[in-house]
VEXDREN-2710 file (C-alpha; in Angstrom, 1 decimal):
% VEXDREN-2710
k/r/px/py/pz
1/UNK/-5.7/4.2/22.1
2/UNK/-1.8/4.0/22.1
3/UNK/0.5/5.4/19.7
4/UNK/2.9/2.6/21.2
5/UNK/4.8/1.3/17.5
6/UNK/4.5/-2.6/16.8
7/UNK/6.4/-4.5/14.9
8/UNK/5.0/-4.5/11.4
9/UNK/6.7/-6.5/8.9
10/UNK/10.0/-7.0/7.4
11/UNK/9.9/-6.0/3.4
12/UNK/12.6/-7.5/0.6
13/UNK/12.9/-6.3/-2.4
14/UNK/12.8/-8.5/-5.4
15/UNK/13.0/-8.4/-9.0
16/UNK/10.5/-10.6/-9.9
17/UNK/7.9/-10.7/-7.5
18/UNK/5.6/-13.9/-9.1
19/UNK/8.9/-16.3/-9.1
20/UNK/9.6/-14.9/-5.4
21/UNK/5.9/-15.4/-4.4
22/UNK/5.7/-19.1/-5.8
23/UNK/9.0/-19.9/-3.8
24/UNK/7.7/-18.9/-0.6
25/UNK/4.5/-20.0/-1.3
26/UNK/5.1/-23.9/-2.6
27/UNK/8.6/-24.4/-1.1
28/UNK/8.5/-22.7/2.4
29/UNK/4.7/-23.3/2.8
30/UNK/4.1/-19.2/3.7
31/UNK/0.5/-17.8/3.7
32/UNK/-0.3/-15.3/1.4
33/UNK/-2.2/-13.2/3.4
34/UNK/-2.7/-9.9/1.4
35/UNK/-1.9/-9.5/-2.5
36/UNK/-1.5/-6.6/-4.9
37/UNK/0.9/-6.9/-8.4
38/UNK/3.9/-5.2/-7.0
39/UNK/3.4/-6.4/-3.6
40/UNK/2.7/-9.6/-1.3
41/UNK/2.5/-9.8/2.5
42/UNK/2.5/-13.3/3.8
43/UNK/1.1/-13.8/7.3
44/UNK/3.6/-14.1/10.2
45/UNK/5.5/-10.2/9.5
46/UNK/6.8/-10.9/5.9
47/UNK/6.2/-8.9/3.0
48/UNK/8.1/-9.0/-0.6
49/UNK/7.4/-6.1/-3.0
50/UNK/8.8/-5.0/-6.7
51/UNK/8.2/-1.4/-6.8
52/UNK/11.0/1.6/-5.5
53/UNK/11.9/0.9/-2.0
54/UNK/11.6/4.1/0.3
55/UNK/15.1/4.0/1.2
56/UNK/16.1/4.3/-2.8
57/UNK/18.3/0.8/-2.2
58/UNK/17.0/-2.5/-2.6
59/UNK/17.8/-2.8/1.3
60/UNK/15.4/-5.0/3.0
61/UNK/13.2/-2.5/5.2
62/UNK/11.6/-3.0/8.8
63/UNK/8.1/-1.9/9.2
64/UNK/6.7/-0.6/12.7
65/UNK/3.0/0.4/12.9
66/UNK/1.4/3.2/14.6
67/UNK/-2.3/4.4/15.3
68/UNK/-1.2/7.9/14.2
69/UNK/1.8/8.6/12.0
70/UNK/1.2/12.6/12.8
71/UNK/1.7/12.1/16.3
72/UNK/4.1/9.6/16.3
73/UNK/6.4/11.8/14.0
74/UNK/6.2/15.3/16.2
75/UNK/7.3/12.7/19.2
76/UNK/9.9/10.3/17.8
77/UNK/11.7/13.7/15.9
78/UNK/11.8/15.6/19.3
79/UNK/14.0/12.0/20.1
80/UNK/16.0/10.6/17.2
81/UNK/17.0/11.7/14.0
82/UNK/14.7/11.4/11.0
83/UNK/15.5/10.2/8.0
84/UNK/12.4/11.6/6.2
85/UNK/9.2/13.4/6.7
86/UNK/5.9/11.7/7.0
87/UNK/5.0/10.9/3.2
88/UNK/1.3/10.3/2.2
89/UNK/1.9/6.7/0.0
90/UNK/-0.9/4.8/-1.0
91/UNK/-1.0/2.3/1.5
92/UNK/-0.7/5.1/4.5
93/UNK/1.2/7.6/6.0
94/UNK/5.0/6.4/6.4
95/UNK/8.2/8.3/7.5
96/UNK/11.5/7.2/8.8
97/UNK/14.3/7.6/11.8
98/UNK/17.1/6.3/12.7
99/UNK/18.1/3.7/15.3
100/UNK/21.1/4.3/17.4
101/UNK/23.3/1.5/15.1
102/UNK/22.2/4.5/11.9
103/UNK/19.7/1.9/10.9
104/UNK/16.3/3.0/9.0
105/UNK/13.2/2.1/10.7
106/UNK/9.8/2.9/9.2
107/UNK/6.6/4.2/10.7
108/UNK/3.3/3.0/9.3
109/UNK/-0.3/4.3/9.9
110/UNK/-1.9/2.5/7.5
111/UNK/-4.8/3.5/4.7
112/UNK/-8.3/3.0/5.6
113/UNK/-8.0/1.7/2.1
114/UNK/-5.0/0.0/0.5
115/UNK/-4.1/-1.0/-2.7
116/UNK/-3.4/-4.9/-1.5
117/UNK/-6.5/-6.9/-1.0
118/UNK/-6.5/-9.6/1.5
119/UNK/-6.7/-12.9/-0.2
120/UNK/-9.1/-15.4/1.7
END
């Protein structure tokens, strides 16, 4: 299997994440396509959340998944700068580099088992 990232999901930060949700939902006619109280991925690589962002702003933040954060880390930090460690979150294994404009991306290898549920 390849350790090859893919694009993910793009993640804003929001202050109030039900008002957000209905918006996207009932004017913009998004999918919800996984749910959990501080946190709503839509289908089509768009996520909202109201908890602390990794970064410590309220930046938005682009996600990039990987089959193996471990490995992907001990490559990527022989190549770029890293802006953190691999951290063990809930959701999965997560750390972050930087792109040549000093832009954070995240790596993702996500939990067998995730808070979010996916909403059928």
């Amino acid at each position: 299997m390849s350790n090859q990232p893919k694009f993910g999901f793009l993640l804003e930060y929001v202050t109030d994440i039900e008002a957000v949700k209905r918006f996207y939902v009932e004017v913009l006619g998004f999918e919800v396509e996984r749910a959990h109280p501080v946190f709503v991925q839509f289908k089509d690589h768009f996520a909202i959340a109201s908890d602390e962002s990794l970064s410590g702003t309220r930046d938005p933040e682009v996600y990039w998944l990987v089959d193996d954060a471990e490995a992907a880390f001990d490559d990527l930090s022989r190549k770029t700068e890293t802006i953190f460690p691999i951290k063990q979150m809930p959701f999965g294994k997560v750390f972050s580099i930087k792109d040549p404009a000093g832009q954070p991306l995240y790596l993702l290898e996500f939990a067998r088992e995730r808070p979010s549920q996916p909403v059928k």
